[in-house]
N, C-alpha and C positions, 0 to 999 in steps of 0.2 A: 571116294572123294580125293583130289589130288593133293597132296603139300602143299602147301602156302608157303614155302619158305624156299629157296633154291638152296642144293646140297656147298657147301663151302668146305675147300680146301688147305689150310695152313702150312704154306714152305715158306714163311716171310724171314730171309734173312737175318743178322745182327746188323743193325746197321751203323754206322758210323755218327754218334751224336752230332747236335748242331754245334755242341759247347768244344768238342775235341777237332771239327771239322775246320770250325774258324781260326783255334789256337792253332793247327797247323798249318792252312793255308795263308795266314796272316806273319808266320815265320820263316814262308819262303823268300827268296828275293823279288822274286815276281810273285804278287801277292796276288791270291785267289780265296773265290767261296766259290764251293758246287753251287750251280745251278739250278739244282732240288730244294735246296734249301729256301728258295725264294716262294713257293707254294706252301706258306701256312695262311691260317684261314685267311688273313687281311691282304696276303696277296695272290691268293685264289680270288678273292673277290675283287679285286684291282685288275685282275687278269682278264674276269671274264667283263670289265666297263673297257678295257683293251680290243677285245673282241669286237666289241659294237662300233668302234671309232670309224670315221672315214678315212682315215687314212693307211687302216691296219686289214688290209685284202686278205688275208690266207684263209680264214675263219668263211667269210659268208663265199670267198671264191669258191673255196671246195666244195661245200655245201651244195652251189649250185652247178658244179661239175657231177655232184653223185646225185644230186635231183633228176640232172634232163640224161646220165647217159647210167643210171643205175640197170633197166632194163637190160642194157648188152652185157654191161657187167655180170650183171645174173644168168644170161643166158651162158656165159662164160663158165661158169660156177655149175650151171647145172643143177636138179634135183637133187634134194637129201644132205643137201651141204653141214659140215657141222664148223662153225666159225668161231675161232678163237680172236679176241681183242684184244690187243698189249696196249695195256693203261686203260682204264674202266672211265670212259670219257661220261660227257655230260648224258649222252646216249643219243644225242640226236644225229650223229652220221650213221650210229649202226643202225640206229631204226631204219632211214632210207634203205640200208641193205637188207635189211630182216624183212621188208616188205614187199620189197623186190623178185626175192629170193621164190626158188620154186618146192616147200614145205621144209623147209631146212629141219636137221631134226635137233642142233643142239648148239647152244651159246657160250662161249667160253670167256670171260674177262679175266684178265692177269691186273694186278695191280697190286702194290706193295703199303697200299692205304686201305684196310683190313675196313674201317668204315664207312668210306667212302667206295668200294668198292662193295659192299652189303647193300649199300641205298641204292646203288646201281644196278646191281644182279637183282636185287626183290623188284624195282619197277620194273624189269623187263618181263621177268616171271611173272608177275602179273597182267600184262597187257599184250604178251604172246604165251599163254595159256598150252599152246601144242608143241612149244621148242623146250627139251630138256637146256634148263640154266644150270649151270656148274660153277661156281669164284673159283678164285685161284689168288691165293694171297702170296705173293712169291715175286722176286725181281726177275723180268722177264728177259734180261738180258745174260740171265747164267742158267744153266740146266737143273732140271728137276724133273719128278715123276709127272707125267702130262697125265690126268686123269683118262678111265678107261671111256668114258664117253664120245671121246676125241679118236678111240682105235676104235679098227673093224667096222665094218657094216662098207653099206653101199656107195653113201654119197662123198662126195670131196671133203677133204681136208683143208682149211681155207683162212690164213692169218688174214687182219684187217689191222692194219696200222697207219690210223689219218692223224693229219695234224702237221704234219712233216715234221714229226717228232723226233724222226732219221737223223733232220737236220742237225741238233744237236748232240751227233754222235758223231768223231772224226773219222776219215774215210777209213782207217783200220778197222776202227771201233764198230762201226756199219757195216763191210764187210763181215764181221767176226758175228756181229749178231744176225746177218742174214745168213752165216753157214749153218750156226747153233739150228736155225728154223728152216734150215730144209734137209738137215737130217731130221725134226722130230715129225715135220711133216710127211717127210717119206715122200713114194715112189706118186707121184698123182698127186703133191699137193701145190696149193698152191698159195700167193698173196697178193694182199689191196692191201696198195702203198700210196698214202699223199706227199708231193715231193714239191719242194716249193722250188721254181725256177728262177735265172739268172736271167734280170731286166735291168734296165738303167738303175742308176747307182742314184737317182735321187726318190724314183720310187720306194725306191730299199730303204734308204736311211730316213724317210719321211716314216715308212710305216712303223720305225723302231724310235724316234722323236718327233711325238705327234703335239699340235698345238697347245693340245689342252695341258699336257705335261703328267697324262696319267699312267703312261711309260714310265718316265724318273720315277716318278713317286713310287711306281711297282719297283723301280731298282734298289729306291731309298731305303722303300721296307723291310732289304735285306739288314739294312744297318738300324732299323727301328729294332726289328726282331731282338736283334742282341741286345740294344738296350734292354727291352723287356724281359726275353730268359736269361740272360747272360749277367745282369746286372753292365752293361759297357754304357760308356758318355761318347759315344759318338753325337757331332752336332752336326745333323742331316744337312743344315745352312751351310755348312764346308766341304758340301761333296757336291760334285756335280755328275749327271748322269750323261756316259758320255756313251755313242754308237756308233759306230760308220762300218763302211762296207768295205773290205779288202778286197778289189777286185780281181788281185794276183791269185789270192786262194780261193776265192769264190765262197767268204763269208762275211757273216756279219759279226761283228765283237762290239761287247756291251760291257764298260768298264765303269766305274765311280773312281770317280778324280778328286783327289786334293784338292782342294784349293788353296790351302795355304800350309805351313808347316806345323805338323802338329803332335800332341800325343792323345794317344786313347787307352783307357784300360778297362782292362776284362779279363776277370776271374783273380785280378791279383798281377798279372803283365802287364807289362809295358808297351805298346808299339808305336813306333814313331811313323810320320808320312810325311815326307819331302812335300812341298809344292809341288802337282804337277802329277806326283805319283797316283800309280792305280791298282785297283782291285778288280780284279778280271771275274767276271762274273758267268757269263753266257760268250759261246759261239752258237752261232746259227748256220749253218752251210746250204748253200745252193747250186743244184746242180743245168744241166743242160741235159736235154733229154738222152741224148747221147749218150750223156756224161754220166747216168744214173742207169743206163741199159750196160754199158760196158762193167761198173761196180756190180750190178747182180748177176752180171755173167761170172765175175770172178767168185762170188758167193755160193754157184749153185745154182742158178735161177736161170733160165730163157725167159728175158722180155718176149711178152706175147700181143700185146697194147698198150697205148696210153690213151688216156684223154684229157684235153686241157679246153680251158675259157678263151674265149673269141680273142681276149689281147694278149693269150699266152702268157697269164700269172704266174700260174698255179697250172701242176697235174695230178692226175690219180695214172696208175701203173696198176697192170693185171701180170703177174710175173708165174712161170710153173716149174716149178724142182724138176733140176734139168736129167 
């Protein structure tokens, strides 16, 4: 009788708390919070009423780019595949692929959320019963021991990273993590990448300040959070949630604005906020297709297809360790 449980792996980093992360990004001149730091529960769940908006494309675009062209994808892929995920998503893009897929023999999730990454690996284990599942609790952007299921045997080697989660990586930073993955890949492997593309500058900033205002709020939450662990008086009513698109560098920045002059503390500090001044929270970047074939050529990688939506949103890239 098989396990019921998928085997799990622990290389989960130290990481940088929330309380150490803000007291130093908040002491810079140009104030920042990581952008991690915005996915605790209330704004996971702010993110994924994000997802559903009409105005916020990337979520159901991709979706239906690996719905109608999963088939070639797979045929790309090939039998026997063994497919690793970085970041243990909701699991509904990898399903499209697991389904696709022609016997694949094994599931790999990277994710550095130890329990949200269990509820993921056990539903899949469950519901493809023939794929050995493996976690991997580990930050997928530095190296570690890649479980042995992932080497040897027949079928491909096959990172899957949608979301255009890339995007929030600067083009060093993405370069540098698609070198890491095509050496652990090796000789024959390969990746599915969602990359979100460069369109008019009001579709961009519409889908990042959408009507309802459940964008801000997912921004504000950064600054509720610390209320709540941090003990801070941040008053949400003085920030405003600010986006726009840099068309020069080809992103998007997501900043919370002052609004007036003020002070906040937390943990016992002081920090002051001009009028006007911001806390940089998120870049997004967006490429041209071109512009994302030439980055994984410098990585390692032979672009080998893409496929994108009829108004050219969004793509998915099938790229092979060159």
């Amino acid at each position: 009788m098989p396990d019921d449980t998928p085997d799990f792996h622990d290389f989960a980093p130290v990481q940088v708390s929330f309380e150490d992360a803000v007291l130093e990004g908040l002491s810079r001149p140009a104030k920042s919070i990581p952008s991690r730091f915005l996915y605790d529960a209330q704004g996971s769940e702010l993110f994924d009423r994000i997802c559903e908006l009409e105005e916020y494309y990337p979520t159901r675009t991709e979706l239906s780019i690996l719905e109608h062209s999963a088939p070639e994808i797979a045929a790309r892929i090939g039998p026997n595949a063994r497919l690793i995920e970085f970041g243990a998503s909701s699991s509904q893009k990898v399903r499209i692929l697991l389904q696709a897929l022609d016997r694949p023999n094994a599931y790999v999730p990277i994710d550095v959320s130890a329990d949200f990454l269990r509820q993921a690996a056990e539903d899949i284990h469950r519901d493809f019963p023939g794929i050995d599942v493996v976690a991997v609790c580990a930050d997928y952007t530095q190296p570690f021991a890649v479980p042995d299921v992932f080497r040897g045997g027949e079928g491909k080697r096959v990172g899957f990273f949608p979301g255009s989660t890339i995007g929030n990586l600067t083009h060093p930073e993405a370069i540098e993590f698609l070198n890491l993955w095509s050496r652990q890949l090796g000789q024959g492997g390969a990746m599915v990448i969602g990359v979100d593309l460069q369109k008019d500058t009001g579709v961009l900033e519409r889908a990042y300040n959408d009507a309802k205002g459940v964008t801000a709020n997912f921004s504000r939450n950064l600054l509720a959070r610390a209320n709540r662990e941090l003990g801070a008086d941040f008053d949400l009513a003085r920030f405003r949630h600010d986006a726009h698109y840099n068309a020069e560098i080809g992103r998007i920045e997501i900043h919370l604005e002052s609004l007036a002059d003020q002070d906040v503390h937390i943990a016992g500090r002081t920090f002051h906020f001009a009028r006007g001044e911001k806390i940089q929270t998120e870049y997004s970047y967006k490429y041209t297709l071109d512009g994302f074939r030439d980055l994984a050529r410098k990585a390692g990688f032979e672009p080998v297809q893409a496929w994108t939506d009829p108004a050219g949103l969004f793509s998915v890239h099938y790229i092979e360790v060159a």
